[in-house]
C-alpha positions as CSV (number, residue, x, y, z in Angstrom):
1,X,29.8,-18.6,16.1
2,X,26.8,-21.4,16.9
3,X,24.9,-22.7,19.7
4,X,23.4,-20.2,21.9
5,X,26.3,-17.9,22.0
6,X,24.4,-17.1,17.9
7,X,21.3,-17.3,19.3
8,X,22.2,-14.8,21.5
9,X,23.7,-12.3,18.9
10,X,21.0,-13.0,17.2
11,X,18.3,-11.2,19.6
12,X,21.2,-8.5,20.2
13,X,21.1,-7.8,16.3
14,X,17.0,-8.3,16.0
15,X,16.8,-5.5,18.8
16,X,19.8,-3.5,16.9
17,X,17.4,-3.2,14.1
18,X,14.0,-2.5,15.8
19,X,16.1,0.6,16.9
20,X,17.7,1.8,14.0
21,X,14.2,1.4,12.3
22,X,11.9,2.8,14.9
23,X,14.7,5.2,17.1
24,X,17.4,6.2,14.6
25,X,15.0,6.6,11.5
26,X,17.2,4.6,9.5
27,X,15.0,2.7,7.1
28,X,14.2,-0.8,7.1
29,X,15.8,-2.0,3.9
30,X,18.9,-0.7,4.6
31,X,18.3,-1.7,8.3
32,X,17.7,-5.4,7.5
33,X,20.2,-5.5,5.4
34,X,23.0,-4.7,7.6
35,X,21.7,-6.8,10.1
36,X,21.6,-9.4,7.6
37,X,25.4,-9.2,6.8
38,X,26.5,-8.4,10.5
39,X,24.3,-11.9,11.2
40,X,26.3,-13.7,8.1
41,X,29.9,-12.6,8.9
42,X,29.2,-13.9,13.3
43,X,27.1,-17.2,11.5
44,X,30.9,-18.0,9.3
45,X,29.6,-17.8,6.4
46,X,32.6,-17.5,4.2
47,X,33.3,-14.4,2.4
48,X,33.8,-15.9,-1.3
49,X,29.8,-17.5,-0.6
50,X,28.4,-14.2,1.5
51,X,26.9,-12.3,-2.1
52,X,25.8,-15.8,-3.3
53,X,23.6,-16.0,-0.6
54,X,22.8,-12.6,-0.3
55,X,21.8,-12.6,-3.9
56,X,20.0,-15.6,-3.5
57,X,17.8,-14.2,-1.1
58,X,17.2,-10.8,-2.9
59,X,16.4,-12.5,-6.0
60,X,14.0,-15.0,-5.1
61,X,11.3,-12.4,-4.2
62,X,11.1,-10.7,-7.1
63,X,11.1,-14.7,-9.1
64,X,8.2,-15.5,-7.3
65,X,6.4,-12.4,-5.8
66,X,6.8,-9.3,-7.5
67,X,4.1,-9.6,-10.3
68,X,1.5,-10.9,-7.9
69,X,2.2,-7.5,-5.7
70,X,2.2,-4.8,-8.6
71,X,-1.0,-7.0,-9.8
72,X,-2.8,-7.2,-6.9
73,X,-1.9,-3.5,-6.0
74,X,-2.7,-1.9,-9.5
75,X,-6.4,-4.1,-9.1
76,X,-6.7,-2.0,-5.9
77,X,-5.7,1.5,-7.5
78,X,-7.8,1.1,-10.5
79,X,-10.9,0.3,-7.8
80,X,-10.1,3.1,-6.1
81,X,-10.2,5.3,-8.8
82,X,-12.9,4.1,-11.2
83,X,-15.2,4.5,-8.0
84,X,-16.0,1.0,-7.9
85,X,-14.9,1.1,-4.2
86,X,-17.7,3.3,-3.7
87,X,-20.0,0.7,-5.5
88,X,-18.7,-2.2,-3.5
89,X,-19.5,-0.3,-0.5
90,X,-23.3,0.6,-1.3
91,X,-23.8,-2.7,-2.1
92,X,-22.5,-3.9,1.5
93,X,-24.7,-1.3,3.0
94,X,-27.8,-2.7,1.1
95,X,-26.8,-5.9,2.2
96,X,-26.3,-5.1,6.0
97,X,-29.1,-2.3,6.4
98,X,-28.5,1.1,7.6
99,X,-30.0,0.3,11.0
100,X,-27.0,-1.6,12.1
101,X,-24.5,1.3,10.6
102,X,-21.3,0.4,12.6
103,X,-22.0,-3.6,11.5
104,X,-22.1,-2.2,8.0
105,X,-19.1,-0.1,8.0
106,X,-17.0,-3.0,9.5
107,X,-17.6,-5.1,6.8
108,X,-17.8,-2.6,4.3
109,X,-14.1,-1.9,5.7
110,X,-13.4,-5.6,5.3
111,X,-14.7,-6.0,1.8
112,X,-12.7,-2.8,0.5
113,X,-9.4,-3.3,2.0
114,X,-9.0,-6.7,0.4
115,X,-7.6,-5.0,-3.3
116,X,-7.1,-1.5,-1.5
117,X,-4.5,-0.1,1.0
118,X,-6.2,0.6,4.7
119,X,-5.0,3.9,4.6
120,X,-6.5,5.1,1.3
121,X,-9.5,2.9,2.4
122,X,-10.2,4.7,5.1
123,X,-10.3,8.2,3.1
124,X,-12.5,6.8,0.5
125,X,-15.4,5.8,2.8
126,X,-14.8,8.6,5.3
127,X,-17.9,10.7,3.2
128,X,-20.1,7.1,4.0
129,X,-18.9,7.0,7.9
130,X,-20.1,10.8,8.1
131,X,-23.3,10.6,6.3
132,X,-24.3,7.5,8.2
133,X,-24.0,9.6,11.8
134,X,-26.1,12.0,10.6
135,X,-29.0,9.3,9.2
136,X,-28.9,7.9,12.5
137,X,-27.2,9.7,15.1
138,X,-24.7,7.0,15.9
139,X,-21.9,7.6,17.6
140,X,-19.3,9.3,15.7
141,X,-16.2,7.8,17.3
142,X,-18.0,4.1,17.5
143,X,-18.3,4.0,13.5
144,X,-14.9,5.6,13.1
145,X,-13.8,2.4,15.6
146,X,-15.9,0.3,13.3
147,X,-14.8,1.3,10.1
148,X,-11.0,1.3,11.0
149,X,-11.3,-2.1,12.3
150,X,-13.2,-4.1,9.3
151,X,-10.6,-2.3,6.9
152,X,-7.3,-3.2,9.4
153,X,-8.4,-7.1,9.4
154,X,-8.9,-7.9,5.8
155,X,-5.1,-5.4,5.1
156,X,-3.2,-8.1,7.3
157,X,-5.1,-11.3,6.7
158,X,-6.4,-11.2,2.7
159,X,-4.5,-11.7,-0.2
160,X,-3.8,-9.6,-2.9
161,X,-3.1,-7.4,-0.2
162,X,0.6,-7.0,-0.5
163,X,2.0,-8.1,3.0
164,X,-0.4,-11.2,3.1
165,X,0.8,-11.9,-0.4
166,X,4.7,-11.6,0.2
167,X,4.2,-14.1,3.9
168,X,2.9,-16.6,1.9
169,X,5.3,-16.8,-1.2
170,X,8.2,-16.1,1.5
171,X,7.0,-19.3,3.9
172,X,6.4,-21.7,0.4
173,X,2.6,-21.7,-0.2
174,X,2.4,-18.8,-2.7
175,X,0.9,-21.5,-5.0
176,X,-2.3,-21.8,-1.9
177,X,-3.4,-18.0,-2.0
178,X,-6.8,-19.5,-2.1
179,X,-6.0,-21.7,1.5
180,X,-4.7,-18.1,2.7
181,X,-8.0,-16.3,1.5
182,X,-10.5,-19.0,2.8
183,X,-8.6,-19.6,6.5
184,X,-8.0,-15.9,6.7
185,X,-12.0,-14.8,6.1
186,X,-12.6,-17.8,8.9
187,X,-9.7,-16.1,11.2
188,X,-11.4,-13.1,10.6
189,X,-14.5,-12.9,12.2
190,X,-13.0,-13.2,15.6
191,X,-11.5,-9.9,15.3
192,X,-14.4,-8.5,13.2
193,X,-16.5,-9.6,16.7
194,X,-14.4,-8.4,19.0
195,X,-13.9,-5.0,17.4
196,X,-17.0,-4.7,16.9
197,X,-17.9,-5.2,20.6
198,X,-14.9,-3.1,21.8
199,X,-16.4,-0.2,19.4
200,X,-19.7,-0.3,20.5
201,X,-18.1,0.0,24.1
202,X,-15.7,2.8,23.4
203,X,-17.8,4.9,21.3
204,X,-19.6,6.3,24.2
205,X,-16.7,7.2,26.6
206,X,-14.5,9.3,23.7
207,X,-15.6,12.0,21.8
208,X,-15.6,13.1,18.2
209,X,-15.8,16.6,16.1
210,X,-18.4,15.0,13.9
211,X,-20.4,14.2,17.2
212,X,-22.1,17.3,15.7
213,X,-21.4,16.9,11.8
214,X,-21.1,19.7,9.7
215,X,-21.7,18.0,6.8
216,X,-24.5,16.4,5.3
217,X,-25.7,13.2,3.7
218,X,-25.5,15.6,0.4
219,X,-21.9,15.1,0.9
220,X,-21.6,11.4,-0.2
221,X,-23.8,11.9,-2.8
222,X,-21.7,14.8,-4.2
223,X,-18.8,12.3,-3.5
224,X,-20.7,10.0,-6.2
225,X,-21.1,12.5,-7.9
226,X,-17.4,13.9,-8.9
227,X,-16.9,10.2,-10.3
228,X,-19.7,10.8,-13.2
229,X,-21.6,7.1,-13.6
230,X,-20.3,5.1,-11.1
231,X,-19.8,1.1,-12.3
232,X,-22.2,-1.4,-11.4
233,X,-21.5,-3.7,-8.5
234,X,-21.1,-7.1,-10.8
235,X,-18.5,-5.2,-13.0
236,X,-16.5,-3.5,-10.0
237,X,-17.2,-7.1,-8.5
238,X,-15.3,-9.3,-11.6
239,X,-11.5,-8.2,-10.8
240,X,-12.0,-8.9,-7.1
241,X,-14.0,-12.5,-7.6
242,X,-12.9,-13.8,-11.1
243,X,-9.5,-14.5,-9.8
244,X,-10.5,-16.0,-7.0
245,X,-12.7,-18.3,-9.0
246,X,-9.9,-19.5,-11.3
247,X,-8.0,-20.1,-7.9
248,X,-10.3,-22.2,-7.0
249,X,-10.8,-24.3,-9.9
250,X,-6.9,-24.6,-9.9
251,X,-7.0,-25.4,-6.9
252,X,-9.9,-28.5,-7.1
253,X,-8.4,-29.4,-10.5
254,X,-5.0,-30.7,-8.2
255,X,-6.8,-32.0,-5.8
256,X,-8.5,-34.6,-7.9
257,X,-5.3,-34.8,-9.9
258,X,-7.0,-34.4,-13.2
259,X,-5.2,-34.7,-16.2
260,X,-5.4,-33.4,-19.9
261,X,-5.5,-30.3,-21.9
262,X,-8.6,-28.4,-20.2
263,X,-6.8,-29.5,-16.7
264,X,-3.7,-28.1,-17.4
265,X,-5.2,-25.0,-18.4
266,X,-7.3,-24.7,-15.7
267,X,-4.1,-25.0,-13.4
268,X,-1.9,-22.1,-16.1
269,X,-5.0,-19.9,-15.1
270,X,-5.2,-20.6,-11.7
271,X,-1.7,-19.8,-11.2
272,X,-1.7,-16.7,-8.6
273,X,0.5,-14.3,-11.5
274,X,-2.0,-15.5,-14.1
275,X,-5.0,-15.5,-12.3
276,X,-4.8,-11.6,-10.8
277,X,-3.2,-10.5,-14.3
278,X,-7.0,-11.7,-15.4
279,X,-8.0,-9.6,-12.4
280,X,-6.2,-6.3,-13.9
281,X,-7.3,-7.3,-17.4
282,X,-11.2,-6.9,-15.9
283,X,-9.8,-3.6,-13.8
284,X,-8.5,-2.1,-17.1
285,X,-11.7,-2.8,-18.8
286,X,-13.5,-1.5,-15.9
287,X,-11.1,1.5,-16.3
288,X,-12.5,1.6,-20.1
289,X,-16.5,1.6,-19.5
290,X,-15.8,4.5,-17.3
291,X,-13.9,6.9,-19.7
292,X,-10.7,6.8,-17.2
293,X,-8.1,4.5,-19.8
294,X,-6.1,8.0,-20.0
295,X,-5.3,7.3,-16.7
296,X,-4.1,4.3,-17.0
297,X,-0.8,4.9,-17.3
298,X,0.0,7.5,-14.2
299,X,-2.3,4.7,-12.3
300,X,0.3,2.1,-13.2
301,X,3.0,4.4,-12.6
302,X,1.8,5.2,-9.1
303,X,1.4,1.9,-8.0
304,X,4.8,1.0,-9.2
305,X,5.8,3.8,-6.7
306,X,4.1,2.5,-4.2
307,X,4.9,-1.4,-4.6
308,X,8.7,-0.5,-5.2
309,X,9.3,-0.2,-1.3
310,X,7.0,-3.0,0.0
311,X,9.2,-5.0,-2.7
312,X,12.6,-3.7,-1.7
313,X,11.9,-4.5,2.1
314,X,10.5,-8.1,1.0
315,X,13.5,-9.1,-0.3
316,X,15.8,-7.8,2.2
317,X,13.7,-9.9,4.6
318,X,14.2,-12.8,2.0
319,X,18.1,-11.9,2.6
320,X,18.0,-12.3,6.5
321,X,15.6,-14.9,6.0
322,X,18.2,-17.1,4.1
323,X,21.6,-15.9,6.0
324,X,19.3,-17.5,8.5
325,X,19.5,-20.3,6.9
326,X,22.6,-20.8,5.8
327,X,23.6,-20.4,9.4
328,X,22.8,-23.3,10.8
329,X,20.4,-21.8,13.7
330,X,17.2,-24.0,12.3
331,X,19.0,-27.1,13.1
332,X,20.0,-26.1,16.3
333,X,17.1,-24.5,17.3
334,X,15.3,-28.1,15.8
335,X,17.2,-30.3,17.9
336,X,17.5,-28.3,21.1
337,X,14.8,-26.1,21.6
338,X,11.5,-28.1,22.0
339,X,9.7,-25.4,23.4
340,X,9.1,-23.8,20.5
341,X,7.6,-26.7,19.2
342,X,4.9,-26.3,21.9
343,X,4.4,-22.1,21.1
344,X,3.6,-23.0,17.8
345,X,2.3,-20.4,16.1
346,X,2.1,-17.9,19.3
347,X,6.1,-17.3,18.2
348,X,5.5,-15.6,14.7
349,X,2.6,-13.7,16.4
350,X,5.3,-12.3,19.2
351,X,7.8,-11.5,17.3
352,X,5.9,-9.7,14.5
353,X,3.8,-7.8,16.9
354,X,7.4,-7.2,18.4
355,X,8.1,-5.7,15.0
356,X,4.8,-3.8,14.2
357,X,4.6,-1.8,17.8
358,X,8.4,-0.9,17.3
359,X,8.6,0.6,13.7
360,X,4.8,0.9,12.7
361,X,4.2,-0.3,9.1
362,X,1.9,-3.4,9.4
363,X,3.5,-4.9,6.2
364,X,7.0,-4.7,7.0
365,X,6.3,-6.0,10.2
366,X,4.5,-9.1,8.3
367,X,7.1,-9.3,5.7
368,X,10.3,-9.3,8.0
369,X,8.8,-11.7,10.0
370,X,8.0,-14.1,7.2
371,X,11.6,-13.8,6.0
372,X,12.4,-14.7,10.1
373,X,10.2,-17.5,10.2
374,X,10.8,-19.5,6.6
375,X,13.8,-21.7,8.2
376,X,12.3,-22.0,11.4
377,X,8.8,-23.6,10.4
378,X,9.8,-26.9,11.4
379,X,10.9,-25.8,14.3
380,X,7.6,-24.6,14.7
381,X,5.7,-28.0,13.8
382,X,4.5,-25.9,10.7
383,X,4.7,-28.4,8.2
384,X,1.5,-28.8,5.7
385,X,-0.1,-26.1,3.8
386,X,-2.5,-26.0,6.1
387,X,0.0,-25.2,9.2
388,X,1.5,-22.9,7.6
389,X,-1.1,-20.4,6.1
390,X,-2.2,-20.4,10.2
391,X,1.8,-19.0,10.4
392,X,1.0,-16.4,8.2
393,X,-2.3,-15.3,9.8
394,X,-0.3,-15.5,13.3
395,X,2.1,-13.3,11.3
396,X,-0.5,-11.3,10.0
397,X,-2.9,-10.7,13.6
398,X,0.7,-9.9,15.1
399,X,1.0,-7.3,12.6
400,X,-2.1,-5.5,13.9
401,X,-1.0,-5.6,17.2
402,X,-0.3,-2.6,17.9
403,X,-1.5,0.5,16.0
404,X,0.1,3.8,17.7
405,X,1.6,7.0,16.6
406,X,4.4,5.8,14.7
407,X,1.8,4.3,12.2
408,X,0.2,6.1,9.5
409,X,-3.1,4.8,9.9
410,X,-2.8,5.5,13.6
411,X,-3.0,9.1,12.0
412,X,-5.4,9.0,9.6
413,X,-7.8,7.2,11.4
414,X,-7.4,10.1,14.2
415,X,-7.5,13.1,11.6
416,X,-10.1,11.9,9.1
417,X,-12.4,10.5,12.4
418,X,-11.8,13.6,14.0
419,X,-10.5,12.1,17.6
420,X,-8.1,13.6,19.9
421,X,-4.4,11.5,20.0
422,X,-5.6,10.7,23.4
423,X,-8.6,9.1,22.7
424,X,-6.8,7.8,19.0
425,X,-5.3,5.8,21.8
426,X,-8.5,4.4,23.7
427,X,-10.2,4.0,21.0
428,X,-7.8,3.0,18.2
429,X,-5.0,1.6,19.5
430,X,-6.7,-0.3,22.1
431,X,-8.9,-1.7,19.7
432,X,-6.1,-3.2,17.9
433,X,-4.5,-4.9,20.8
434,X,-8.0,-6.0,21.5
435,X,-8.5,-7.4,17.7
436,X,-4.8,-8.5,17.7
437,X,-5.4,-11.1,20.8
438,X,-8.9,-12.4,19.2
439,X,-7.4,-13.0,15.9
440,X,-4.1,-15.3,17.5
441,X,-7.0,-17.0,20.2
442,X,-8.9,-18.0,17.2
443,X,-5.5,-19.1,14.8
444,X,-4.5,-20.7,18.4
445,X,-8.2,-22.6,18.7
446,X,-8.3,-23.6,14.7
447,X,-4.3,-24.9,15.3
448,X,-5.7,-27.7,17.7
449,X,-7.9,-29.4,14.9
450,X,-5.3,-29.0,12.0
């Protein structure tokens, strides 16, 4: 089967598996993966090649992404539990001022969720969100809006975030995580704006439990507290920034096409594997100074836990991404579907916000669609580095877009913020269709000048 009567199945077996994820509960692993082999067996793929290619997809994740995740993930646990989280968070508040305490919890949100999961990010600086409405008497609901946004933005846009990460080894520019982290802080002030406008709106038409707080600002400090001698904000500061230093220098170093021993090591260390296992190195030392390298190992072990799933469903995204392939769709699409060619990168925004509102989970919608999109970037006009990082923060805002009650954050953010599910839905889930569209206008508006 080709031509449109493919396409065609195609869509019918894309919307197959939205349902069996999202309706039928079955999960999305085993759901891409038999629409991967229904797609394969309607492409013609012959039976003798079908596990060669399958294989060949599977595999190739784990070659070139699955250090970089359990690194970049076991940075974030080992922040989280050190308290150095916490650290990074006063020093944002210092920074920003207590005056303007939703402005600070937004990027106090950002900041954290770059090495730590939204979810747990939330949870952590809950204690801060509470204390701060009873220093100033802001709105309850406006900094729970607030915080949930800054923390949401930097989850689907910032690398080592895991589902950032896996887009851009799946599209070909896992070598440019430092292109992804410098176009996705630029993509992500328009969102940061516009949730930050859409909170201060909201947060006086809903209502919240801690509208009249029970607890105290005694609270956060006891929070402080229970992690003994908290580190200081250079050395909880090292696993985040060194490796995006050495990135950097990498990154310069092949620009100018230098050459010679101090060159070449500058590009080994700015490799992204290399360069975040010097990030864990610094965690693990960070884990040291604060009497916690006992925990080390059930830290590691958790994360491996954790990162085993994200992993799993990367690489059965890889799999549909390269029956895909091996289909022949991209060149038929190519040569006879000019219009997308003029949507650009509005088409990997659609279909993963397609993805996100129909099964929940931000990163597999991000990493599903990046195994979707890899043979169709030309397709796309996404050709240079630079095209394509805005194809994985399309990917990424789409992934945001929406947050409802089939997500988990949707829940926690409710729970912890103490909001009712119908004004979870106001105030959250409408501020992610809000922050969604600015983040694709922006990637849109920065498109026309790359």
């Amino acid at each position: 089967m080709t031509g449109i009567p493919f396409i065609i199945a195609f869509v019918i077996a894309v919307l197959a598996m939205l349902l069996m994820i999202s309706k039928w509960k079955v999960h999305p692993f085993l759901s891409i993966m038999i629409t991967s082999f229904v797609l394969a067996l309607l492409a013609g793929i012959p039976l003798p090649q079908l596990p060669k290619v399958i294989g060949e997809g599977f595999s190739s994740t784990f070659t070139s992404i699955g250090i970089v995740i359990i690194l970049g993930a076991l940075i974030g646990t080992i922040l989280e539990k050190t308290g150095a989280a916490l650290t990074l968070a006063d020093v944002v508040i210092r920074l920003v001022g207590e005056r303007r305490p939703g402005l600070a919890l937004e990027l106090m949100g950002w900041v954290v969720s770059i090495p730590v999961f939204c979810d747990s990010g939330f949870v952590i600086l809950n204690p801060i969100r509470k204390a701060l409405v009873k220093r100033t008497g802001a709105s309850s609901a406006m900094l729970t809006v607030c915080l949930a946004c800054g923390l949401y933005i930097a989850h689907v846009f910032i690398p080592p975030t895991p589902g950032p990460i896996a887009a851009a080894q799946t599209l070909g520019i896992g070598e440019n995580l430092l292109l992804v982290m410098g176009l996705g802080a630029a993509v992500s002030i328009f969102p940061l704006s516009a949730g930050y406008c859409y909170a201060r709106y909201i947060g006086n038409r809903v209502k919240s439990t801690d509208d009249t707080p029970i607890e105290t600002v005694e609270s956060y400090e006891a929070l402080k507290s229970s992690y003994g001698k908290l580190p200081g904000a250079a050395a909880s500061l090292s696993p985040l920034v060194v490796p995006i230093l050495l990135m950097a220098v990498s990154s310069i170093t092949s620009m100018l096409h230098l050459e010679g021993t101090v060159s070449d090591l500058c590009l080994f260390l700015g490799n992204p594997m290399v360069a975040l296992a010097v990030g864990t190195l610094l965690a693990v030392v960070l884990l040291s100074q604060t009497g916690k390298s006992s925990e080390l190992f059930k830290m590691t072990d958790d994360t491996l836990r954790t990162v085993g799933p994200i992993l799993f469903v990367t690489a059965a995204g890889s799999v549909l991404g390269r029956v895909i392939a091996a289909s022949g769709l991209m060149e038929y699409i190519t040569e006879n579907a000019p219009i997308l060619q003029m949507m650009g990168v509005l088409f990997p925004f659609l279909v993963a916000a397609l993805f996100k509102s129909a099964q929940g989970s931000s990163t597999v919608a991000i990493t599903t669609t990046a195994g979707l999109m890899a043979p169709l970037l030309p397709a796309l006009g996404l050709v240079s580095p630079a095209e394509i990082t805005l194809g994985v923060l399309a990917i990424g805002a789409g992934a945001m877009t929406v947050s409802h009650a089939n997500d988990s954050y949707f829940w926690v953010v409710t729970r912890f913020g103490g909001l009712s599910v119908e004004d979870g839905y106001k105030a959250h889930t409408l501020t992610t269709l809000v922050m969604g569209l600015a983040s694709i206008i922006g990637i849109f508006f920065i498109s026309l000048f790359m």
